[in-house]
mmCIF file as Biopython writes it, N, C-alpha, C and O atoms, coordinates in Angstrom:
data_model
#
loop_
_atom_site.group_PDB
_atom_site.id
_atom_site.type_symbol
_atom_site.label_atom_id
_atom_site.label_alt_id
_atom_site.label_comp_id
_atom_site.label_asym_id
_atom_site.label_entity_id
_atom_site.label_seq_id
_atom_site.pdbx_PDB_ins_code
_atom_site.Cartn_x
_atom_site.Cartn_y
_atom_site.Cartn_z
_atom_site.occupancy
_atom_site.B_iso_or_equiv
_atom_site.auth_seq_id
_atom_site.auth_asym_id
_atom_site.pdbx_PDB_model_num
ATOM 1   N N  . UNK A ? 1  ? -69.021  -32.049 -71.624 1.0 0.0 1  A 1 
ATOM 2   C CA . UNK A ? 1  ? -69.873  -31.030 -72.182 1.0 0.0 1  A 1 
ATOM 3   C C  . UNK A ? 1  ? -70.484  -30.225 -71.031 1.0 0.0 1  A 1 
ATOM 4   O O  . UNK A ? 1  ? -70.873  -30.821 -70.026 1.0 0.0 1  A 1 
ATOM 5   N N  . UNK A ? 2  ? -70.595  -28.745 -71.151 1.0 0.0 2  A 1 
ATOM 6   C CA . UNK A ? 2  ? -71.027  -28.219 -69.892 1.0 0.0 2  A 1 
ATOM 7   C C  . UNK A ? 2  ? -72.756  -27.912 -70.185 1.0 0.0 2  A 1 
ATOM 8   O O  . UNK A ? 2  ? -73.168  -27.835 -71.342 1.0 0.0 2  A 1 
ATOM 9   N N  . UNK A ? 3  ? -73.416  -27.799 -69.333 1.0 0.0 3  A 1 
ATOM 10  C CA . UNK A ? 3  ? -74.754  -27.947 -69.329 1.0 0.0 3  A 1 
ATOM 11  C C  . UNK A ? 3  ? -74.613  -26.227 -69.540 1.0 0.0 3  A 1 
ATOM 12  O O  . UNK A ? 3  ? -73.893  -25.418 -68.954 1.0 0.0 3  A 1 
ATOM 13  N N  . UNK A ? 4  ? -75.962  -25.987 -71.007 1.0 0.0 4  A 1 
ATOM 14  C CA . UNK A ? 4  ? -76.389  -24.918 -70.778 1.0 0.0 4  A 1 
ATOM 15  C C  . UNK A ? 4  ? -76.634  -23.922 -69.602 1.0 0.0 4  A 1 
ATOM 16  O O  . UNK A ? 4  ? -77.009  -24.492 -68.578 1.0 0.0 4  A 1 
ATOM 17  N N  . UNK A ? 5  ? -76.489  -22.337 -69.496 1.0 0.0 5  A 1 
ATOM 18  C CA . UNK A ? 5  ? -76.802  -22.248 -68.164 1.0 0.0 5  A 1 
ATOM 19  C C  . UNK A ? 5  ? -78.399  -21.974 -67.501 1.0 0.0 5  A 1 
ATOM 20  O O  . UNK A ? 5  ? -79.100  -21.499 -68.395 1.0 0.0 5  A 1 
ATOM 21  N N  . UNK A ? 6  ? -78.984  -22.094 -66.518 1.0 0.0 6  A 1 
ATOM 22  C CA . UNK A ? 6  ? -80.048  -22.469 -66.008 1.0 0.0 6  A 1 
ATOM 23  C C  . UNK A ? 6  ? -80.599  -23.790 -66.522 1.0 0.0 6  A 1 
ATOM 24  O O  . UNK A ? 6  ? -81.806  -23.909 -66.733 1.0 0.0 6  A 1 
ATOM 25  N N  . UNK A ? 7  ? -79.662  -24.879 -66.747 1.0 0.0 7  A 1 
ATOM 26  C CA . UNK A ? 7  ? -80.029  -26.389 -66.653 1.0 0.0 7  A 1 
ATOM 27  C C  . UNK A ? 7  ? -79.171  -27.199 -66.210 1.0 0.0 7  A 1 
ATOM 28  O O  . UNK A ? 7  ? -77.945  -27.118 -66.280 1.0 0.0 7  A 1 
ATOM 29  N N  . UNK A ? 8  ? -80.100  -28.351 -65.539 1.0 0.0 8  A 1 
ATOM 30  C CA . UNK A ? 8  ? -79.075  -28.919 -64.753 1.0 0.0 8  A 1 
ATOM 31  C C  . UNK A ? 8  ? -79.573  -30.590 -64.548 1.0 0.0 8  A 1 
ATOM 32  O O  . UNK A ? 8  ? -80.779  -30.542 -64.790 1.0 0.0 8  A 1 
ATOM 33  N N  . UNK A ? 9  ? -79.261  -31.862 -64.258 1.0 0.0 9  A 1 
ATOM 34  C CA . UNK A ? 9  ? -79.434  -32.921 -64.000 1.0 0.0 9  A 1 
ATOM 35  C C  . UNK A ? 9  ? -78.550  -33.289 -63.128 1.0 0.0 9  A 1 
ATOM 36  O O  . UNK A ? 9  ? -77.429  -32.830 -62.905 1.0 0.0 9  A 1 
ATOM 37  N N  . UNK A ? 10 ? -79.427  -34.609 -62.385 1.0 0.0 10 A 1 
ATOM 38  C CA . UNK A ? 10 ? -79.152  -35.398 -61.357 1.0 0.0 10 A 1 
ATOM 39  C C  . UNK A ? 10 ? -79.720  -36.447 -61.659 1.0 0.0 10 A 1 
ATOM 40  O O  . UNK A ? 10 ? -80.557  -36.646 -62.539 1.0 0.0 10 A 1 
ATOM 41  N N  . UNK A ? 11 ? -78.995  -37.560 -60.482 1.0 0.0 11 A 1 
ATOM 42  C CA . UNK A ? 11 ? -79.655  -38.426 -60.474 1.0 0.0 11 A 1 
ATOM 43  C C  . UNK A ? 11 ? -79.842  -39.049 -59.070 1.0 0.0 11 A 1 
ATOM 44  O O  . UNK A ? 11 ? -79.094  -38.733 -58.145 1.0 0.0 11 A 1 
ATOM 45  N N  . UNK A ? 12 ? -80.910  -39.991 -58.915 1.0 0.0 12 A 1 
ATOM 46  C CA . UNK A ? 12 ? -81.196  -40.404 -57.716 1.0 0.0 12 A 1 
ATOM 47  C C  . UNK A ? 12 ? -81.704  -41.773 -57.411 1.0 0.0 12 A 1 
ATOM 48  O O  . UNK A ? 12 ? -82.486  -42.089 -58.308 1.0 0.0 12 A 1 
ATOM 49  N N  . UNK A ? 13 ? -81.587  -42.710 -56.526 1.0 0.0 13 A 1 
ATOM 50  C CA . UNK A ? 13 ? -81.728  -43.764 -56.717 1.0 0.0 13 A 1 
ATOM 51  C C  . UNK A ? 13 ? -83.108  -44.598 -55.731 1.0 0.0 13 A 1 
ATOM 52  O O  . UNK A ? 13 ? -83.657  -44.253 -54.685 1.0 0.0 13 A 1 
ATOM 53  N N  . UNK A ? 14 ? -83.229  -45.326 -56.275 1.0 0.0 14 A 1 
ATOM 54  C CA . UNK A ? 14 ? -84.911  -45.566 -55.591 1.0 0.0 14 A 1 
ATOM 55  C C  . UNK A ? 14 ? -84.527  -46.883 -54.468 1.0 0.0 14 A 1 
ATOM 56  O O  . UNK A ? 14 ? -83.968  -47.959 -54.680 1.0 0.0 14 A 1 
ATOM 57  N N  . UNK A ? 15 ? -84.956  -46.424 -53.501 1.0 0.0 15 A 1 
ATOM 58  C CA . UNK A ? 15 ? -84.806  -47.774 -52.162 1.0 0.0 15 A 1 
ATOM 59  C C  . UNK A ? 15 ? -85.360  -48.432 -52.640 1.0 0.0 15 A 1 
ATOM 60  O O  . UNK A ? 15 ? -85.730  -48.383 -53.813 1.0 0.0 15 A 1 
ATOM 61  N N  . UNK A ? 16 ? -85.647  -49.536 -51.554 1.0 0.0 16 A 1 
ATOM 62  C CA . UNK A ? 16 ? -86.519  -50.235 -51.192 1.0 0.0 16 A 1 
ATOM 63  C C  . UNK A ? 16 ? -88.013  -50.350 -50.991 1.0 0.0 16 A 1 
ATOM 64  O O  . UNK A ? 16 ? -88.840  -51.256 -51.087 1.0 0.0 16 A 1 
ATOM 65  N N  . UNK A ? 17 ? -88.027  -49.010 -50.660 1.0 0.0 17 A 1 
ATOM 66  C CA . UNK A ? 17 ? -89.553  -48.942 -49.883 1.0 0.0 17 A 1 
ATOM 67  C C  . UNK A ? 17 ? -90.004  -47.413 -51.115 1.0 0.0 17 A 1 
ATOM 68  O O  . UNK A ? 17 ? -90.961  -46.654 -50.963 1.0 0.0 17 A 1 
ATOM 69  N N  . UNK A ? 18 ? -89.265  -47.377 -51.924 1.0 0.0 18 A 1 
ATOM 70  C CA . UNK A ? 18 ? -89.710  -46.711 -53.348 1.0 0.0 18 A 1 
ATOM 71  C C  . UNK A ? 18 ? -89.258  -45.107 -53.081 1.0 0.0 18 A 1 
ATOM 72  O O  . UNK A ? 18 ? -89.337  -44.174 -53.880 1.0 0.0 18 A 1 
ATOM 73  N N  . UNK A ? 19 ? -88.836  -45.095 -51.912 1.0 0.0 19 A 1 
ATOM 74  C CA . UNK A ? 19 ? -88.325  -43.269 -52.221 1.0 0.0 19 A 1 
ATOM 75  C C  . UNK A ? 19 ? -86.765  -42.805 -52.363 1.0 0.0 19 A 1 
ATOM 76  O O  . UNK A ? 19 ? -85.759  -43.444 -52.052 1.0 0.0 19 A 1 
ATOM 77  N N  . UNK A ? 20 ? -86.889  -41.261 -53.030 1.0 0.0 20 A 1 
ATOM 78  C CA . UNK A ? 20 ? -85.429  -41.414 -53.616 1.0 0.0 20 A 1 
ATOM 79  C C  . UNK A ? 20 ? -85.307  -39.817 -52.357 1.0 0.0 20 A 1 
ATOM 80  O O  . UNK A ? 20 ? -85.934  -39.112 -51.567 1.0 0.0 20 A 1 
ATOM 81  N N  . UNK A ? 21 ? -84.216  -40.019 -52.897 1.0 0.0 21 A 1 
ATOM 82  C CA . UNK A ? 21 ? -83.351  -38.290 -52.146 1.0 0.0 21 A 1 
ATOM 83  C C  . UNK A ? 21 ? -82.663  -37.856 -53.219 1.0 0.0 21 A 1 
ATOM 84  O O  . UNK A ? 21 ? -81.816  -38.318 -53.982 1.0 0.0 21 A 1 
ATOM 85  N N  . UNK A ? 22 ? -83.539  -36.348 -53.004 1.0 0.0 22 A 1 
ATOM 86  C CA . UNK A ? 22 ? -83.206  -35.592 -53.820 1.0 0.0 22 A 1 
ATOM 87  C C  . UNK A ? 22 ? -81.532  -34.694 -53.157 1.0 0.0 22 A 1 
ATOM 88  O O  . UNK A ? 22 ? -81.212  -34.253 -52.053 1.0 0.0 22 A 1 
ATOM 89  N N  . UNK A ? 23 ? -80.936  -34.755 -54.303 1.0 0.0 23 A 1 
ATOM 90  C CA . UNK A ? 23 ? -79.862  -34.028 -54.353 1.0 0.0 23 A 1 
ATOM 91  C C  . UNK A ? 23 ? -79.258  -32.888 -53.644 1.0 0.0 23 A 1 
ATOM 92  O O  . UNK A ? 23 ? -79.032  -31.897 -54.338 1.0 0.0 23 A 1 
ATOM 93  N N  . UNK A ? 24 ? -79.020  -32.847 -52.671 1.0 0.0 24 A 1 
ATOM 94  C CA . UNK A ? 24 ? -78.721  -31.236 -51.893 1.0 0.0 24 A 1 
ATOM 95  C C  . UNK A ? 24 ? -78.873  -29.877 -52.927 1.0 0.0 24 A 1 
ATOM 96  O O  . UNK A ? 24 ? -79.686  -28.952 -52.891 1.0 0.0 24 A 1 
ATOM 97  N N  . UNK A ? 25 ? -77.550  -30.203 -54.023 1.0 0.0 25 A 1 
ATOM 98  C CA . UNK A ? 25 ? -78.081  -29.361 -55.030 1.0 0.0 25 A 1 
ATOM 99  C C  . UNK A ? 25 ? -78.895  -28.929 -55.192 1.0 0.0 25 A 1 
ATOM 100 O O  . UNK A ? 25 ? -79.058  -27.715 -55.065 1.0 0.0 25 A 1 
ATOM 101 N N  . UNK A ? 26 ? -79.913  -29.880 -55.603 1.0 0.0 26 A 1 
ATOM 102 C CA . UNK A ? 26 ? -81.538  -29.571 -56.061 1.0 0.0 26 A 1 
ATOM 103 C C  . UNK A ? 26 ? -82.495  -28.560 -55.013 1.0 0.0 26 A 1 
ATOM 104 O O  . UNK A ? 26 ? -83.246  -27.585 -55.058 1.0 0.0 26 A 1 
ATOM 105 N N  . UNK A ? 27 ? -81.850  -29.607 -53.982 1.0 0.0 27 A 1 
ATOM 106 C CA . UNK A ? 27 ? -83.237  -28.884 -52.983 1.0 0.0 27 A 1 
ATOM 107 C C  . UNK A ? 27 ? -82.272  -27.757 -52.484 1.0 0.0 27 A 1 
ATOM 108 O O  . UNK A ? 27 ? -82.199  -28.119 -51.310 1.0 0.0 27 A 1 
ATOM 109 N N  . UNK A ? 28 ? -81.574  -26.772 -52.547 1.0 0.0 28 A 1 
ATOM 110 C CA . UNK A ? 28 ? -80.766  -25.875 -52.323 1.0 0.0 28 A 1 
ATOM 111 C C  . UNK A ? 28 ? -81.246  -25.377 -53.318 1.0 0.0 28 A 1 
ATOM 112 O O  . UNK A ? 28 ? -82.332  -24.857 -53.061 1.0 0.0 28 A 1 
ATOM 113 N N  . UNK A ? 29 ? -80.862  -25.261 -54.646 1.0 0.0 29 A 1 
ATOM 114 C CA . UNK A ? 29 ? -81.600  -24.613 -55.720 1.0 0.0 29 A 1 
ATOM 115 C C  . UNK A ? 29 ? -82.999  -23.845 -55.949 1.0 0.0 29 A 1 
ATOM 116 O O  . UNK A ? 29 ? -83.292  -22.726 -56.370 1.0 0.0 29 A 1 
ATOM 117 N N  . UNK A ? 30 ? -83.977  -25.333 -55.318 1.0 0.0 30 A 1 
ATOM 118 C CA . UNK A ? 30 ? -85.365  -24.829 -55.432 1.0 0.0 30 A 1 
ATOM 119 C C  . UNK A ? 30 ? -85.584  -24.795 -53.859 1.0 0.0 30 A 1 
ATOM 120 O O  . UNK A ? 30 ? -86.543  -25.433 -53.425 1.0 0.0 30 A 1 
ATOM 121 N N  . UNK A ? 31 ? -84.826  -24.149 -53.029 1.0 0.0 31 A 1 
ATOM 122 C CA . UNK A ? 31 ? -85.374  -24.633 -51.826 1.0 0.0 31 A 1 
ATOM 123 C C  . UNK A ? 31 ? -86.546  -25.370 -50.829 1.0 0.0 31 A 1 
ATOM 124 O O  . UNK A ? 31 ? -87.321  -25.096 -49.912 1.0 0.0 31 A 1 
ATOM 125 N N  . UNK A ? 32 ? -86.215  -26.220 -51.470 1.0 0.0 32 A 1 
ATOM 126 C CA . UNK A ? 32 ? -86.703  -27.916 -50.659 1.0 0.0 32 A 1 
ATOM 127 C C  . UNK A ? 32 ? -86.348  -27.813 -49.454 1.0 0.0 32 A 1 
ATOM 128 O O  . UNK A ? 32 ? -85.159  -27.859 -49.139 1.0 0.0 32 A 1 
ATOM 129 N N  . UNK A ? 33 ? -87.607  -27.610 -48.319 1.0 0.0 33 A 1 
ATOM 130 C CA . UNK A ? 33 ? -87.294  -28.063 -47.517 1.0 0.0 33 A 1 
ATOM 131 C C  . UNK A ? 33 ? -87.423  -29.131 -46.530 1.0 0.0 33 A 1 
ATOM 132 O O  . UNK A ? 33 ? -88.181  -29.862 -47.168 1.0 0.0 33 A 1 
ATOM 133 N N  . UNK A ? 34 ? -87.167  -29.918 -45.110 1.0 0.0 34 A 1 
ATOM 134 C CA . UNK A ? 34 ? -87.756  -30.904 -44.779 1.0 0.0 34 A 1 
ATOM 135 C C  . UNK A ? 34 ? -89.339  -30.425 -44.254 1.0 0.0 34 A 1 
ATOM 136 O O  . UNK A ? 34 ? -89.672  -29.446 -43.587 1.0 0.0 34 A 1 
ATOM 137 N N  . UNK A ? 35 ? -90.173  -31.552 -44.851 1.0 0.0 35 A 1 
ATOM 138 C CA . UNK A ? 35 ? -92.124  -31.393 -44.790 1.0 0.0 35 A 1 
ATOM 139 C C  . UNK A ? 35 ? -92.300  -30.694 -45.607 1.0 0.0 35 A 1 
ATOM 140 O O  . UNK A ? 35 ? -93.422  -30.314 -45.274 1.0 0.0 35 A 1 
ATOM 141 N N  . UNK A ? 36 ? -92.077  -30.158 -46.504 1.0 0.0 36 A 1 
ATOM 142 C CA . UNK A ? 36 ? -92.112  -29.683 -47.765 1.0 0.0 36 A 1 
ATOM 143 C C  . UNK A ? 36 ? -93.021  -31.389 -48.878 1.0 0.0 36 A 1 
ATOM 144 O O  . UNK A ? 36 ? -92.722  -32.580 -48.966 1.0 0.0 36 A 1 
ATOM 145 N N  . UNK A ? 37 ? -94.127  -30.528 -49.470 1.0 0.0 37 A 1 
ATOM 146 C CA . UNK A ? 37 ? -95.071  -31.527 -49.758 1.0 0.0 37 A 1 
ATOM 147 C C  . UNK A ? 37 ? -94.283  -31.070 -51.547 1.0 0.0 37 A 1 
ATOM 148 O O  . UNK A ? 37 ? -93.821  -30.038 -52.033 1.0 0.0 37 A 1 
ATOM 149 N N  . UNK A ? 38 ? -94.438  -32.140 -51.916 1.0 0.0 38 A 1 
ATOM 150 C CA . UNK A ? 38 ? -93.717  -32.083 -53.729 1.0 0.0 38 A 1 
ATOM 151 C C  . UNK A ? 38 ? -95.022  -32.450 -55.103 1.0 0.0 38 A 1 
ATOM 152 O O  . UNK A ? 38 ? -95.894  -33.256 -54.778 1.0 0.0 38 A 1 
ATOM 153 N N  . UNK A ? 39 ? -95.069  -32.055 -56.052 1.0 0.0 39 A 1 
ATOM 154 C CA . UNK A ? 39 ? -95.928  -32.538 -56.640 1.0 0.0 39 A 1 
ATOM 155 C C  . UNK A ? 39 ? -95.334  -33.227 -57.829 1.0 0.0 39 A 1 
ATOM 156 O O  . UNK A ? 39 ? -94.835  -32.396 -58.588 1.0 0.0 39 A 1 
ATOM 157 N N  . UNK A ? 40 ? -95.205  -34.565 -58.291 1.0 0.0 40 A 1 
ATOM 158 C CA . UNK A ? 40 ? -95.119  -35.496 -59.132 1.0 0.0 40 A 1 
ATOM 159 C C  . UNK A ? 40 ? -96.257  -35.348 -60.241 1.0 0.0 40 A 1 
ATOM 160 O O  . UNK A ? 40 ? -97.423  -35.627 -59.962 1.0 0.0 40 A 1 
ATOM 161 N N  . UNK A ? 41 ? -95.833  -34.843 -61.672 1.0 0.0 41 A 1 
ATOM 162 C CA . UNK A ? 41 ? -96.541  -34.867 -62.774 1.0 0.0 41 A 1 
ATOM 163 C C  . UNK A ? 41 ? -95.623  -35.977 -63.729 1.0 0.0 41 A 1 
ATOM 164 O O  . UNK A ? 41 ? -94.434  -36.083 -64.033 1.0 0.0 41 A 1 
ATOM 165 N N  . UNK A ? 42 ? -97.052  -36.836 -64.055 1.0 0.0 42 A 1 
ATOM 166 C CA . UNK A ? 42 ? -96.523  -38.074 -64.668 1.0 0.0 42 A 1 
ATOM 167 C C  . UNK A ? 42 ? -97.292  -38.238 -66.215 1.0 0.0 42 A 1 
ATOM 168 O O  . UNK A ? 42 ? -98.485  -38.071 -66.470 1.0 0.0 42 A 1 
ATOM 169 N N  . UNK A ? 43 ? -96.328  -38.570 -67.018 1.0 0.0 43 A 1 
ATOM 170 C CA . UNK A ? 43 ? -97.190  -38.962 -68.642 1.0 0.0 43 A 1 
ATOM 171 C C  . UNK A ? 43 ? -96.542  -39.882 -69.240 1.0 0.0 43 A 1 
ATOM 172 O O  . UNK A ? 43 ? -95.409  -39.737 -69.701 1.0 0.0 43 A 1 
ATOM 173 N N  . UNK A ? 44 ? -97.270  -40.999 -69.285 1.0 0.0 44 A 1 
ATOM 174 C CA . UNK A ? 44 ? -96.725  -42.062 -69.732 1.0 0.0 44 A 1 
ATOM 175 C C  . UNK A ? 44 ? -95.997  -41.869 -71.037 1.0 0.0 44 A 1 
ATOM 176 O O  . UNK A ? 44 ? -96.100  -42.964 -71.590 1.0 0.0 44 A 1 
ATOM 177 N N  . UNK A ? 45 ? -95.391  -41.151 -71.738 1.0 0.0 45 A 1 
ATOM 178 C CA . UNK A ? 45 ? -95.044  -41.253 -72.819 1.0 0.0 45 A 1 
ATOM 179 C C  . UNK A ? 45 ? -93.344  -40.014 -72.388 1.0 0.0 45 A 1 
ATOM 180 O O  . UNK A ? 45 ? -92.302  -40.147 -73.029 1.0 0.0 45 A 1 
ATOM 181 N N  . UNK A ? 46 ? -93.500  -38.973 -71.256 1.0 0.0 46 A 1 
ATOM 182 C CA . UNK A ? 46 ? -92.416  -38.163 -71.894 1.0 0.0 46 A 1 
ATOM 183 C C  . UNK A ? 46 ? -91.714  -38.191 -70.307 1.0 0.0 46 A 1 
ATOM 184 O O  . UNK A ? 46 ? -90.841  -37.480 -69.808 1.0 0.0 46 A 1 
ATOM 185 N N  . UNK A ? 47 ? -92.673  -39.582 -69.648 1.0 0.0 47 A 1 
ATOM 186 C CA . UNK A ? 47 ? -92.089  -39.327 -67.654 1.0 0.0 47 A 1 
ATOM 187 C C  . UNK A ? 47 ? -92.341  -38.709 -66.552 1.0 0.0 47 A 1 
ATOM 188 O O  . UNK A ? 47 ? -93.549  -38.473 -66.532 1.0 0.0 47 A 1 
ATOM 189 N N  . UNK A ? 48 ? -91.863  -38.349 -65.685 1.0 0.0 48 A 1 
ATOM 190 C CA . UNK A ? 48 ? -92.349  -38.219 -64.611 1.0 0.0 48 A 1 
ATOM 191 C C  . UNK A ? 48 ? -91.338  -36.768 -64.115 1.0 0.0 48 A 1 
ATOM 192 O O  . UNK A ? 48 ? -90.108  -36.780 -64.170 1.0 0.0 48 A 1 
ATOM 193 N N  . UNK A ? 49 ? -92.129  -35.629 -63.662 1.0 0.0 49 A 1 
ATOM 194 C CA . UNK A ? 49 ? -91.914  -34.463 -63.544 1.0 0.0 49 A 1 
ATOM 195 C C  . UNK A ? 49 ? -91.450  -33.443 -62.231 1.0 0.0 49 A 1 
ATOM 196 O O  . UNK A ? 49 ? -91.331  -32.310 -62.698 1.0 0.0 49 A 1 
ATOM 197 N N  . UNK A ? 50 ? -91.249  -33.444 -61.258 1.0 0.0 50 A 1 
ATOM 198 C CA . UNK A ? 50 ? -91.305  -32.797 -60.134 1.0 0.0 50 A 1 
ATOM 199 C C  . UNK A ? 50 ? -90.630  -31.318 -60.461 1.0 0.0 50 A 1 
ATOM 200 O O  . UNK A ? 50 ? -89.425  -31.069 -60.493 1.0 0.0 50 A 1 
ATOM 201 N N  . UNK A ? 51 ? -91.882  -30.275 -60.730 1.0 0.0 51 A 1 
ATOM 202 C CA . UNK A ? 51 ? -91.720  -28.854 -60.812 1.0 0.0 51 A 1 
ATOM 203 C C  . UNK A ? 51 ? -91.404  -28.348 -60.012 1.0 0.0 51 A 1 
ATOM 204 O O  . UNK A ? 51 ? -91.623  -28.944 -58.957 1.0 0.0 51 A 1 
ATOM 205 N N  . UNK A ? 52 ? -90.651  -26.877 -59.871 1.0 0.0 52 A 1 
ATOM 206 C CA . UNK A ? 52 ? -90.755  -26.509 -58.116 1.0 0.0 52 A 1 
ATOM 207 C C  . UNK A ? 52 ? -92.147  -25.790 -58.035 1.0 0.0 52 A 1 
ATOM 208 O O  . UNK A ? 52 ? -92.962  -25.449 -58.893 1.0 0.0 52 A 1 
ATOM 209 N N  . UNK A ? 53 ? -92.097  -25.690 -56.599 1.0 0.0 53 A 1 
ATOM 210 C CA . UNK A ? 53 ? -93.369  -25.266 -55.872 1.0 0.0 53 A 1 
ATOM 211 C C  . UNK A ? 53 ? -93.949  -23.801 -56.594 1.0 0.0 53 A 1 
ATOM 212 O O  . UNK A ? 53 ? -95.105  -23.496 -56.886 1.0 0.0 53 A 1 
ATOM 213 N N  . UNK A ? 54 ? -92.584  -22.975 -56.770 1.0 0.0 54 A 1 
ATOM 214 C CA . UNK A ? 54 ? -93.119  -21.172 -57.300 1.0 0.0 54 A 1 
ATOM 215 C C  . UNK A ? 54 ? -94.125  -21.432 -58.712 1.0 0.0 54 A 1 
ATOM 216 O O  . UNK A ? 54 ? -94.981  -20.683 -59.184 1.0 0.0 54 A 1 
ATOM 217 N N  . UNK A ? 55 ? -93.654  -22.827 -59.189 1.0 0.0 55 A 1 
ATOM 218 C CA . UNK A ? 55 ? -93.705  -22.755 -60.533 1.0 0.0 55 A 1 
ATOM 219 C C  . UNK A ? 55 ? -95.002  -23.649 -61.157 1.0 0.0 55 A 1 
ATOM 220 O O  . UNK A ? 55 ? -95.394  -23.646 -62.324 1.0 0.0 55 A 1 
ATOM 221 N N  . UNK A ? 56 ? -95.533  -24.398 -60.033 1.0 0.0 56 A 1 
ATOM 222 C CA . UNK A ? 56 ? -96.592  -25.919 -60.315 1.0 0.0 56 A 1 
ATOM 223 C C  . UNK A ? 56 ? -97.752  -25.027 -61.088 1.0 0.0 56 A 1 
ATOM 224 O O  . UNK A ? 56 ? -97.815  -25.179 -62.308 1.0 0.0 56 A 1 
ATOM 225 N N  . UNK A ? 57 ? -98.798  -23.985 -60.377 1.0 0.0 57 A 1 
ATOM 226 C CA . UNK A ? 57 ? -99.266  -23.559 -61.039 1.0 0.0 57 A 1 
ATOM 227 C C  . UNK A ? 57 ? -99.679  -23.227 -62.433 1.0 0.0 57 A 1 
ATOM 228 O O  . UNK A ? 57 ? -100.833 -23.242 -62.861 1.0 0.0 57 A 1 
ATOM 229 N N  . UNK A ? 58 ? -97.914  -22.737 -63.497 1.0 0.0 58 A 1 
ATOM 230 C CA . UNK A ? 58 ? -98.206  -22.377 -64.807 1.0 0.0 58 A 1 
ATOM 231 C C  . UNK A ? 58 ? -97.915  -23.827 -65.272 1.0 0.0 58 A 1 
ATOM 232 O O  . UNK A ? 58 ? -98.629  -24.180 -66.211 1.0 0.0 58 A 1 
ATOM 233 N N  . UNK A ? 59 ? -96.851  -24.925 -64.735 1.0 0.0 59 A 1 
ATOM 234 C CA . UNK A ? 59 ? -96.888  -26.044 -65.139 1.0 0.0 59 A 1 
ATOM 235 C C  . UNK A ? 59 ? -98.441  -26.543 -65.476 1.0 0.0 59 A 1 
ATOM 236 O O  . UNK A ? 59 ? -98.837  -26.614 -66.639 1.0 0.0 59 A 1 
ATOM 237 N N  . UNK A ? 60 ? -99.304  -26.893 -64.296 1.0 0.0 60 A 1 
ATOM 238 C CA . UNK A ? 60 ? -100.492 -27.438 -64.157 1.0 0.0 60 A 1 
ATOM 239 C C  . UNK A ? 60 ? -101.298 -27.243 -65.147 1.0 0.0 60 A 1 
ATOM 240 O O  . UNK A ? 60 ? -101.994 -28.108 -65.677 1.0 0.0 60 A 1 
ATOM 241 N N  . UNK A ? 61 ? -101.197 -25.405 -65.610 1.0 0.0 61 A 1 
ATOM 242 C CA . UNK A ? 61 ? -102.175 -25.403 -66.886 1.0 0.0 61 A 1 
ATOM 243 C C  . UNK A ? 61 ? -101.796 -25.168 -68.425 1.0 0.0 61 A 1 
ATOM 244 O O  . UNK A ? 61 ? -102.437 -24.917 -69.446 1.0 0.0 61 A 1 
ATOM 245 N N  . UNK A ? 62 ? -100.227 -25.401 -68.050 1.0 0.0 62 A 1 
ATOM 246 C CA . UNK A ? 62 ? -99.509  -25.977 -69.485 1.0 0.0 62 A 1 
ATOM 247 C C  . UNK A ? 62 ? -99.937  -27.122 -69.863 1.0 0.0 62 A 1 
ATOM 248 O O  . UNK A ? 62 ? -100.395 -27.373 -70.978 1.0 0.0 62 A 1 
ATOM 249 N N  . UNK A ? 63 ? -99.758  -28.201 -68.564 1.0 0.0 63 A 1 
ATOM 250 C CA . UNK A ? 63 ? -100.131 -29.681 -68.928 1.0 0.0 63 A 1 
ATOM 251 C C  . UNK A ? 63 ? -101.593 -30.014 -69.221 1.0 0.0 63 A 1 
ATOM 252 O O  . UNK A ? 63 ? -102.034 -30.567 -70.229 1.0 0.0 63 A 1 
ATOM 253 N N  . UNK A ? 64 ? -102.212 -29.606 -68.236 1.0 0.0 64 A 1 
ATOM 254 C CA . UNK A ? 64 ? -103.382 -30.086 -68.295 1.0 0.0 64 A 1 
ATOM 255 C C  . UNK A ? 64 ? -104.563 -28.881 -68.998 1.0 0.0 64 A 1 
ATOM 256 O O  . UNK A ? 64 ? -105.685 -29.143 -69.430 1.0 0.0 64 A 1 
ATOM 257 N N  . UNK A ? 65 ? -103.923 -27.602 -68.942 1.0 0.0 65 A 1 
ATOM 258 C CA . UNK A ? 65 ? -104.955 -26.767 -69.770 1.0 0.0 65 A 1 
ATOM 259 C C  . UNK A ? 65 ? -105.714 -26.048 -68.917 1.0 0.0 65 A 1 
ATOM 260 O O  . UNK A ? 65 ? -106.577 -26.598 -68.232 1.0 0.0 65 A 1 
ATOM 261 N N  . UNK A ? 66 ? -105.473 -24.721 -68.865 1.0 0.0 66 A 1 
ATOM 262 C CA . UNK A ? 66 ? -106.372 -23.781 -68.349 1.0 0.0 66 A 1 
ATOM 263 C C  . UNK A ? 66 ? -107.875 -24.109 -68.362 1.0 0.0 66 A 1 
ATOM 264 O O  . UNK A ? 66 ? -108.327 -25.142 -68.857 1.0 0.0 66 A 1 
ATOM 265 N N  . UNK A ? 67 ? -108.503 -23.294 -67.868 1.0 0.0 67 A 1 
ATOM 266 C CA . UNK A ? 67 ? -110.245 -23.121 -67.632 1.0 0.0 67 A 1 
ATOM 267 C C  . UNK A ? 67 ? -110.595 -22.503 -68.884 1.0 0.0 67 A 1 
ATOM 268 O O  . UNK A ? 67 ? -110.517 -21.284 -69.035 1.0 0.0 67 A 1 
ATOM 269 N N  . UNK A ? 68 ? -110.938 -23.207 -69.694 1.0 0.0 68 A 1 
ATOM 270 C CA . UNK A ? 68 ? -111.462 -22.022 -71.064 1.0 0.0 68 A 1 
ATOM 271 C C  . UNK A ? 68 ? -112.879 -21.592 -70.729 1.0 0.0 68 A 1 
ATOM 272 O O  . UNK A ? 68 ? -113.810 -22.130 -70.129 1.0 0.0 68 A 1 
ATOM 273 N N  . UNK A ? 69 ? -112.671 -20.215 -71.447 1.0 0.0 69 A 1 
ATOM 274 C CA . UNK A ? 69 ? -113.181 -18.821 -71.485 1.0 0.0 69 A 1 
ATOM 275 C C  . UNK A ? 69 ? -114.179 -18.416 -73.064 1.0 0.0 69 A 1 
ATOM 276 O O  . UNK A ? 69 ? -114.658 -17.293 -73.221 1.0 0.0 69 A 1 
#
């Protein structure tokens, strides 16, 4: 089945010492680079999130909700 276009999955596998590597793909895509700080949004019910960087912002107050006015 071909993935809709602008979607995409990977997968990645967790060491030892708990960190994974992300996909060339991926970080080519969202350009990831090395020292590049990532932000992990987590909800126990739908998982664990890593947005790209352009994008954390409207994520942040999707999830958690703007400043009401």
């Amino acid at each position: 089945m071909d993935a809709p276009k602008g979607k995409y999955a990977w997968t990645a596998t967790v060491g030892a010492k708990g960190q994974i590597v992300i996909p060339r793909e991926a970080r080519k895509l969202f350009d990831i680079q090395p020292g590049d700080t990532l932000i992990l949004l987590g909800d126990e019910t739908h998982g664990i999130a890593i947005p790209p960087k352009a994008t954390f912002s409207a994520y942040f107050h999707h999830i958690f909700g703007g400043a009401e006015t």
